[in-house]
matplotlib code that plots the C-alpha trace (Angstrom):
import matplotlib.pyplot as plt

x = [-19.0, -20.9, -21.3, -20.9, -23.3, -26.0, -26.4, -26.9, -29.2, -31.6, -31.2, -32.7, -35.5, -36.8, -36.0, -38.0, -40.7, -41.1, -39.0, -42.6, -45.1, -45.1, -44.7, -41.2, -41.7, -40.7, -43.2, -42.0, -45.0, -44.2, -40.6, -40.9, -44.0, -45.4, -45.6, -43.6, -44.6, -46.2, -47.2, -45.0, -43.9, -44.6, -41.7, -40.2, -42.8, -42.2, -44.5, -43.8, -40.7, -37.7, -38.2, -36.3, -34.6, -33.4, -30.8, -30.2, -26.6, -25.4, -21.9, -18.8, -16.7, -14.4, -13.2, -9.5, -8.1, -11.4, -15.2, -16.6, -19.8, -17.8, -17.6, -21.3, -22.3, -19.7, -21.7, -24.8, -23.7, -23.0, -26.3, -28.0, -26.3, -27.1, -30.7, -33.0, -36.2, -34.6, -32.5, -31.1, -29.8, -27.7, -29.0, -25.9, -26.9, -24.2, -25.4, -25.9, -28.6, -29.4, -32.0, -34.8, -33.8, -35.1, -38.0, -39.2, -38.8, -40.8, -43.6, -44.5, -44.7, -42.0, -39.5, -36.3, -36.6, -33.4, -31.2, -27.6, -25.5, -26.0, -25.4, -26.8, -28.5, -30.3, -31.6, -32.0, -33.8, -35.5, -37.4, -41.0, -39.9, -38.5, -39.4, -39.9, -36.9, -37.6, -40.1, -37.8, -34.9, -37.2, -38.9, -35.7, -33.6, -31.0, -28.2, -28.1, -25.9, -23.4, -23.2, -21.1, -22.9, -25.1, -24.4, -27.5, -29.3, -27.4, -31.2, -33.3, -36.0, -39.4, -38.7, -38.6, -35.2, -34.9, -31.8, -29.3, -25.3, -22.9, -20.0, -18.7, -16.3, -14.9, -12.9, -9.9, -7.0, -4.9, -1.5, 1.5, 4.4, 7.0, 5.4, 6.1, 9.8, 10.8, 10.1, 11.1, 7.5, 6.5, 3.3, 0.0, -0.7, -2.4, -3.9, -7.6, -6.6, -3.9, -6.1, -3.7, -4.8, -7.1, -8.2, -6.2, -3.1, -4.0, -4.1, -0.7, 0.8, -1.2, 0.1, 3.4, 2.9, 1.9, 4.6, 5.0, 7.4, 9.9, 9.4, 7.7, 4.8, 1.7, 3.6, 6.7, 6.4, 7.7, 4.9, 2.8, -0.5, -0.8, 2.2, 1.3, 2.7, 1.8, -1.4, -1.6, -5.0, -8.2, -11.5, -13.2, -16.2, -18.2, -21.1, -21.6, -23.3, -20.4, -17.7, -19.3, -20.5, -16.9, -17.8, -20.5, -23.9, -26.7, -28.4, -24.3, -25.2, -28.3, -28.4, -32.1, -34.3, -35.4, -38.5, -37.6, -39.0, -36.4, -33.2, -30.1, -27.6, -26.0, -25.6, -22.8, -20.5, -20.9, -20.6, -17.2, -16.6, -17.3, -14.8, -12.0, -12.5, -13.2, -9.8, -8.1, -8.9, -8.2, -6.7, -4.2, -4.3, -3.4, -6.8, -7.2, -9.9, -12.1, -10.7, -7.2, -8.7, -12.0, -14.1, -14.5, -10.7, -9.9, -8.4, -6.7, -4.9, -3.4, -2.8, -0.4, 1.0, -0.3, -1.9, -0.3, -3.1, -7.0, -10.0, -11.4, -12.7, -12.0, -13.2, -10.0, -8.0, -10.2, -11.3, -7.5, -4.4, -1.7, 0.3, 3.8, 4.8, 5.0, 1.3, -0.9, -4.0, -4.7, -7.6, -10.4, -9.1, -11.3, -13.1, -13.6, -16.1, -13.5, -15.1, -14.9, -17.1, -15.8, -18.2, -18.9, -20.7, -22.1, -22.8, -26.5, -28.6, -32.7, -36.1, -38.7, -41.6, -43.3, -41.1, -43.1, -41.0, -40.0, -39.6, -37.3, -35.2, -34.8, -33.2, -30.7, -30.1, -29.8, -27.1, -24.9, -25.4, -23.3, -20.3, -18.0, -20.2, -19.7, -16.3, -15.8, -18.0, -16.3, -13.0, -14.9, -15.9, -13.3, -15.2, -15.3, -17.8, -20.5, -20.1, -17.8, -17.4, -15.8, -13.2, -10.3, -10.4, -10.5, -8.2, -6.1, -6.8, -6.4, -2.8, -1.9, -3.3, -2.0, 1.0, 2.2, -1.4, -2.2, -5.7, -6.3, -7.4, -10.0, -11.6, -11.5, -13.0, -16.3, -17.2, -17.6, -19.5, -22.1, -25.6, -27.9, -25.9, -24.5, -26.2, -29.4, -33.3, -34.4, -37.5, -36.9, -33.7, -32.9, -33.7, -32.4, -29.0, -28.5, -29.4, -26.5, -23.8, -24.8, -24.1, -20.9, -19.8, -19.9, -17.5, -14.4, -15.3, -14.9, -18.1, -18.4, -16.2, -18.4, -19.1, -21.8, -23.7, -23.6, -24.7, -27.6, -28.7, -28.8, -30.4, -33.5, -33.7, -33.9, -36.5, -38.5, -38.2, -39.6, -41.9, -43.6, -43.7, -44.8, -47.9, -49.1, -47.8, -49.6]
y = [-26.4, -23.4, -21.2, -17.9, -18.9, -20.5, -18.4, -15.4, -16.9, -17.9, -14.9, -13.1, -16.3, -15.2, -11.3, -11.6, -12.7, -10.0, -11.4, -12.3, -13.3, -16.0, -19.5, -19.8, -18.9, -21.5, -22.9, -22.8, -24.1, -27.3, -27.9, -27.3, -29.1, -30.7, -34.9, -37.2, -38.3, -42.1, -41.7, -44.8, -43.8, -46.6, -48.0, -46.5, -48.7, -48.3, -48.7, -46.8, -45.0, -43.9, -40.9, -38.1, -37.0, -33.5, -32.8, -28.8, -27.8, -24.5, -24.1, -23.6, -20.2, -20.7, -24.3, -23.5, -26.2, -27.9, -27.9, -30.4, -30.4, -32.4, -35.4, -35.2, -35.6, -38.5, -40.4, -39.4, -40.8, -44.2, -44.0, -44.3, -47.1, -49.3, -48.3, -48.7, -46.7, -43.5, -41.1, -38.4, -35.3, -32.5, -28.6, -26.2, -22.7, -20.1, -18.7, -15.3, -17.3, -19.5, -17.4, -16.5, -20.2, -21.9, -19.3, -19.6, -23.9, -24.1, -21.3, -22.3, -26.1, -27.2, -27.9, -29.8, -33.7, -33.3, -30.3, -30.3, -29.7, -27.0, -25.3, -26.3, -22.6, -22.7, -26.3, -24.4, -21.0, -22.7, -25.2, -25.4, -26.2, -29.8, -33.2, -35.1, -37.9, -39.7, -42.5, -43.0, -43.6, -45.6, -48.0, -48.2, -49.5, -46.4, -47.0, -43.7, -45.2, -45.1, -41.1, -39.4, -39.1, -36.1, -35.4, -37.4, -34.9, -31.9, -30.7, -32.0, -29.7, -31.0, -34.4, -34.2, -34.6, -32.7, -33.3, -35.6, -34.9, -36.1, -34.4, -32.5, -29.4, -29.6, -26.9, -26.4, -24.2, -24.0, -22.7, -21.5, -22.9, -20.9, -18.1, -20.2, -21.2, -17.8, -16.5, -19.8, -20.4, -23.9, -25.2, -25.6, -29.4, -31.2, -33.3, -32.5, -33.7, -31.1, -28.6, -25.7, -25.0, -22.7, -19.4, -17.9, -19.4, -19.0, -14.9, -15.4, -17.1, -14.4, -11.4, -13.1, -13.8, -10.2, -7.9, -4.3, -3.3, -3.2, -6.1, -5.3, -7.0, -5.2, -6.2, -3.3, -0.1, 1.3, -1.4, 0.2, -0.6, 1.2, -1.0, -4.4, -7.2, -10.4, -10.4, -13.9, -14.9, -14.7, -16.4, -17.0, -17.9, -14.5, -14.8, -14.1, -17.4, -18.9, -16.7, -17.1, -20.8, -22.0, -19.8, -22.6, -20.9, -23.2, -23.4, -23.5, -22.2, -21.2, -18.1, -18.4, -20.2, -24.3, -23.0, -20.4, -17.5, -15.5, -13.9, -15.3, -13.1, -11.3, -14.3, -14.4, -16.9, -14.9, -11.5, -13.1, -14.1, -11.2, -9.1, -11.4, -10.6, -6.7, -6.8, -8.5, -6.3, -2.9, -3.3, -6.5, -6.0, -9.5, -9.9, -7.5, -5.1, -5.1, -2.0, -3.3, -6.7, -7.3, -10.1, -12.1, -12.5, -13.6, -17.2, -15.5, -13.5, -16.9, -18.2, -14.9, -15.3, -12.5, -13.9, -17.0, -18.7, -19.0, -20.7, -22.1, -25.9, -28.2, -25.9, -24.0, -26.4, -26.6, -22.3, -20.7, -21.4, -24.1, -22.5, -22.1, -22.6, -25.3, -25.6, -27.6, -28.1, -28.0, -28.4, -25.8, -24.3, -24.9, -21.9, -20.4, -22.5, -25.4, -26.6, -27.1, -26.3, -27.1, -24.8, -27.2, -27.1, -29.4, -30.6, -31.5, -33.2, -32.3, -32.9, -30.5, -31.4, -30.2, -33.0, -34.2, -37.7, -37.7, -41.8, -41.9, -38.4, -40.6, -43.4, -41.4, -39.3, -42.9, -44.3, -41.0, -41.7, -45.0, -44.7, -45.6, -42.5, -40.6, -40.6, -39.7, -37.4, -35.8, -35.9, -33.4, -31.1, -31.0, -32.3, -35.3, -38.1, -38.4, -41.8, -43.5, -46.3, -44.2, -42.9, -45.1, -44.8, -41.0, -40.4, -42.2, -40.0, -37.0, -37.6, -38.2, -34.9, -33.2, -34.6, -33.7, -32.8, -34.0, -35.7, -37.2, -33.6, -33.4, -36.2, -35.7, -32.3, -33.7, -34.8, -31.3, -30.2, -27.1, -28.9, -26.4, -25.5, -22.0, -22.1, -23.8, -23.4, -20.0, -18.1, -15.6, -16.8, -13.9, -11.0, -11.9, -12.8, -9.6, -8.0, -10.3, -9.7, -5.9, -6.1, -7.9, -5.2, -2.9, -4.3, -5.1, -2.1, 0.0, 1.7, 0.2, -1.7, -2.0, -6.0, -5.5, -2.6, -4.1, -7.8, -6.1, -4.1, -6.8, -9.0, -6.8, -5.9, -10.4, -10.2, -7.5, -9.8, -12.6, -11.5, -9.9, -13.3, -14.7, -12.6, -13.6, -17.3, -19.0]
z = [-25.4, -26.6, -23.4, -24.4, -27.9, -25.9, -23.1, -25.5, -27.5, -24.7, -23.6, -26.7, -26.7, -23.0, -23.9, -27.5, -25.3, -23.1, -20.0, -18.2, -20.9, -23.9, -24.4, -23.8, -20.3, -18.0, -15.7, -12.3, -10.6, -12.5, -11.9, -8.6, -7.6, -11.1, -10.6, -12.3, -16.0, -15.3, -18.9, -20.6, -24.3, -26.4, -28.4, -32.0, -34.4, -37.9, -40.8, -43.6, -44.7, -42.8, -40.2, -40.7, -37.3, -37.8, -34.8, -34.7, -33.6, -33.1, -34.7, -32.5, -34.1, -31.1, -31.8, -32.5, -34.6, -36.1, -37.5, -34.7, -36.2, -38.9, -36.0, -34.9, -38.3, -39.2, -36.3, -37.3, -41.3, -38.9, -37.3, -40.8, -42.3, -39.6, -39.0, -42.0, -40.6, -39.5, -41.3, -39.3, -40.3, -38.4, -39.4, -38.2, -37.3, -36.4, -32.9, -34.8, -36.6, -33.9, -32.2, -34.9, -36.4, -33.3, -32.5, -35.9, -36.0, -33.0, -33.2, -36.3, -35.3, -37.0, -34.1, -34.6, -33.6, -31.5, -29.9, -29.0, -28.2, -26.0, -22.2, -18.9, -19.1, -22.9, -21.5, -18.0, -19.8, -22.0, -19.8, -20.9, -24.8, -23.5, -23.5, -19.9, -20.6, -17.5, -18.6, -21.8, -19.4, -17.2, -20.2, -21.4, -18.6, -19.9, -16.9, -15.4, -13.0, -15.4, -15.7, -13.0, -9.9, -10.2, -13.8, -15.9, -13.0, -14.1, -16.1, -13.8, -12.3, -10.0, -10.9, -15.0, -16.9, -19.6, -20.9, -20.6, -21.0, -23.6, -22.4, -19.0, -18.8, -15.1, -13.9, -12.4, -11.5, -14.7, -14.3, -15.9, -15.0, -16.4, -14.4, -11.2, -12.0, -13.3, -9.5, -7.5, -6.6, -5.8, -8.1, -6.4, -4.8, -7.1, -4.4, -3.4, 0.3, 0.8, 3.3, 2.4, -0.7, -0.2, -1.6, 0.8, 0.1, -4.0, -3.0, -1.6, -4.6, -6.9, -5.5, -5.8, -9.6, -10.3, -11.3, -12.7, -15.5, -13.3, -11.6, -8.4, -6.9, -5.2, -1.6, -2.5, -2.2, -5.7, -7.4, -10.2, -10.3, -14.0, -15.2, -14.3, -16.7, -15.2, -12.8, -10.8, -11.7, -13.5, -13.5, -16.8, -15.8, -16.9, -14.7, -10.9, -10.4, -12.3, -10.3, -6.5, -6.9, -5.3, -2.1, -1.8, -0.4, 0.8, -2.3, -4.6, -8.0, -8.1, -5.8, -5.4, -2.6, -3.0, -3.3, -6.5, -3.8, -2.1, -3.6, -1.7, -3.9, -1.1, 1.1, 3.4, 1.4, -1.9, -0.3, 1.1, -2.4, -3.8, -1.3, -2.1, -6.3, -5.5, -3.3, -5.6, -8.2, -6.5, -3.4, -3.5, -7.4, -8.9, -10.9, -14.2, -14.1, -16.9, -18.4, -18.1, -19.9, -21.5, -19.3, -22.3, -23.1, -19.9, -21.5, -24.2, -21.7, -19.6, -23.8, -24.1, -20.6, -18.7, -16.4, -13.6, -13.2, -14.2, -13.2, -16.5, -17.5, -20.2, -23.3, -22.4, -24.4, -27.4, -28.0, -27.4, -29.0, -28.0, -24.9, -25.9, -22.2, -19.4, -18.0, -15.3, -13.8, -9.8, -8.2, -7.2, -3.5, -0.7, 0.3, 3.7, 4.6, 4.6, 1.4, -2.5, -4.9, -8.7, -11.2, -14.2, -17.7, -19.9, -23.6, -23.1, -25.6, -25.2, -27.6, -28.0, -26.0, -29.4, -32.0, -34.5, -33.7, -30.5, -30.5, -33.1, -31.5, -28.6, -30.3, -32.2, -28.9, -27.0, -29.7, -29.0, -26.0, -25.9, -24.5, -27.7, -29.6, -26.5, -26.6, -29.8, -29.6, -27.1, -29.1, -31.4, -29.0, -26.5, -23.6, -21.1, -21.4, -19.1, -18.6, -16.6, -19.2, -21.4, -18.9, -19.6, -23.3, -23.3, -20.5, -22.5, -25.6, -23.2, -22.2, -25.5, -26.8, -24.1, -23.1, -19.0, -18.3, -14.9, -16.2, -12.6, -11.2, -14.2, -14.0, -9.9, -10.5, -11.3, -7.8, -6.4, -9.3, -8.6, -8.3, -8.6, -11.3, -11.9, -15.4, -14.0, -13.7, -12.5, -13.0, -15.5, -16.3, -18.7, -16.3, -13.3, -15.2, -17.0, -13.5, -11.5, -14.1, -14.0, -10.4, -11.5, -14.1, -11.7, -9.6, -12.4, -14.0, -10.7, -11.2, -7.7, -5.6, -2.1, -2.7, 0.4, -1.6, -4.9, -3.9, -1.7, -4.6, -6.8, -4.1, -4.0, -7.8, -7.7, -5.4, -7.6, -10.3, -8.6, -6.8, -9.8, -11.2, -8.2, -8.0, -11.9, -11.3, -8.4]

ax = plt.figure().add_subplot(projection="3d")
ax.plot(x, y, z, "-o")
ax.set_aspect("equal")
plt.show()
């Protein structure tokens, strides 16, 4: 999974077009209310010599113990010996080259045949550049049925599809467990029926797990909050959507109205959400600020053991190094509300509305997508395959790799995946991210640690934002 990569370089895409101009632009008068595609793609008909299929990829400089570009393009080697009109190719770009590759490809009308794979939010950010998959699936008879429920839906905006997933990243409460026998602590359930595990009772268990030098915890009165050793948790999801989705709002992930209008950042579940982190930060002290720990080493702190337990997903396993200590998964705590919300990401295959062979792209995206290619394409990149039908043999895989990992709460994770998405469709995707995580800066870096004043300033800078783009975008 590539979601640090990706989201950066749609970022630059959107920002190198102004933030509100441009081509990239997404339309959000079409994904909210645009029809359907009844336009029928004829079938791949070949007449003359073989098509070449170039799939761009993005490299992974995080994978810890592998290349797996290597196993995407040992499949695609497959593809072409057993299909004598289409040769496909994979171009790698390093995400530092990723950005003026793909803007030159496509400006210059020379677009990749294929993308992927890449994050919910490039696919999401990028939404205008993508090929309506729905009357492929449809003429087809693809079984999208197949897929976890809501996952082939996971890009799916005003009725076009415009990407479907190879692989799935659920999350889930990874913990240490050395931490929790060296203080006589018991693990957290690991069933998602157990109603009290909630982020209450994960707070208790945190402040518990974080100890000073000396080995006090916040609770005791000689605790130093300059010394601290062990903190008892830490989220590595690195946006505010991506942090607040488990308080479940009305509209999850997307902290934005159904009708992409109103700004809903300072609702009352993620105000409530965003207490809990800014307490736990300064006031109970068992999550790291971000000058005590850079946001984006997060993981590599639970890796060196300074941190009890940490929200992450699946990549976990495949960017850090192999823990040297006894380890778990749990399951996402219900929130306040008495619910749960599981944050997940995605490997998502798309094709460029703008493909010079968009027939032939969907063949070699529709072979990956078989569930034997799946899963070994998800032995590559670390991820879970999107299909059902490939559950048993990679499960299998799974414990294997990972011997003593509870692989039931993964796979159970998906069903309270974040749709919207935390990573999904939002006009001027770009902006009104780099003003959220601003808001969320300003909270681990103490700058400000009033949750209700920062989510209400970012809630009206959002609302700027759209409804500038509201008044050019009718």
């Amino acid at each position: 999974m590539f979601p640090l990569s990706l989201l950066l370089l749609a970022g630059a895409i959107l920002g190198a077009c102004g933030g509100g101009s441009g081509s990239f632009l997404p339309t959000i008068a079409a994904a909210i209310g645009g029809s359907q595609s009844t336009t029928t793609p004829s079938p791949v008909v070949h007449t003359g010599p073989k098509v070449r299929v170039v799939i761009l990829s993005l490299s992974n400089l995080a994978h810890k113990d592998s290349d797996p570009q290597k196993g995407l393009e040992a499949l695609i080697q497959r593809f072409n010996a057993s299909h004598d009109n289409i040769e496909a190719s994979v171009l790698v770009v390093p995400p530092e080259e990723a950005y003026d590759r793909y803007l030159a490809m496509v400006t210059d009308g020379n677009a990749p045949q294929l993308v992927g794979p890449c994050s919910i939010g490039t696919i999401a950010s990028l939404y205008d550049t993508w090929e309506d998959l729905i009357p492929y699936i449809q003429r087809d008879n693809l079984d999208s049925n197949d897929f976890f429920p809501q996952t082939a839906t996971l890009s799916q905006y005003g009725g076009k599809t415009v990407g479907l997933p190879v692989g799935l990243y659920p999350s889930f409460i990874l913990y240490n467990r050395s931490a929790f026998d060296a203080v006589k602590l018991p693990y957290p359930p690991h069933d998602y029926n157990d109603k009290k595990w909630t982020v209450d009772k994960l707070r208790e268990l945190a402040m518990q797990l974080t100890f000073d030098s000396g080995g006090h915890i916040p609770d005791q009165v000689d605790f130093n909050s300059q010394e601290i050793v062990q903190w008892g948790y830490a989220d590595s999801h690195r946006s505010l959507r991506g942090m607040l989705t488990m308080w479940d709002a009305p509209t999850q992930g997307r902290g934005i109205s159904d009708n992409y209008r109103t700004a809903l950042i300072n609702s009352s579940e993620w105000l409530e959400g965003m207490s809990w982190v800014s307490d736990g930060i300064w006031s109970n002290r068992f999550i790291q600020s971000w000058e005590a720990n850079n946001p984006f080493q997060a993981a590599a702190g639970f890796a060196r053991g300074t941190q009890a337990m940490l929200h992450t997903d699946l990549s976990f396993f495949t960017q850090n190094q192999a823990l040297t200590f006894q380890y778990d998964v749990a399951p996402v705590p219900f929130n306040r509300k008495g619910t749960r919300l599981a944050p997940i990401e995605a490997d998502i295959f798309a094709i460029p509305a703008n493909a010079s062979y968009k027939q032939e792209a969907w063949e070699v995206l529709k072979w990956l997508l078989d569930p034997q290619q799946m899963v070994e394409l998800c032995q590559s990149y670390g991820c879970l395959p999107a299909r059902a039908s490939g559950a048993e043999n990679y499960r299998t895989w799974l414990a294997h790799k990972y011997p003593g990992l509870d692989t039931g709460v993964i796979y159970a994770a998906i069903s309270y995946l974040d749709n919207p998405n935390h990573e999904g469709f939002i006009p001027e995707w770009s902006r009104v991210e780099k003003v959220m995580n601003a808001g969320l800066n300003q909270i681990f870096s103490g700058e400000e640690k009033d949750a209700e004043k920062v989510l209400g300033e970012v809630n009206g800078a959002v609302q700027q934002i759209l409804d500038d783009y509201w008044a050019t975008h009718k």
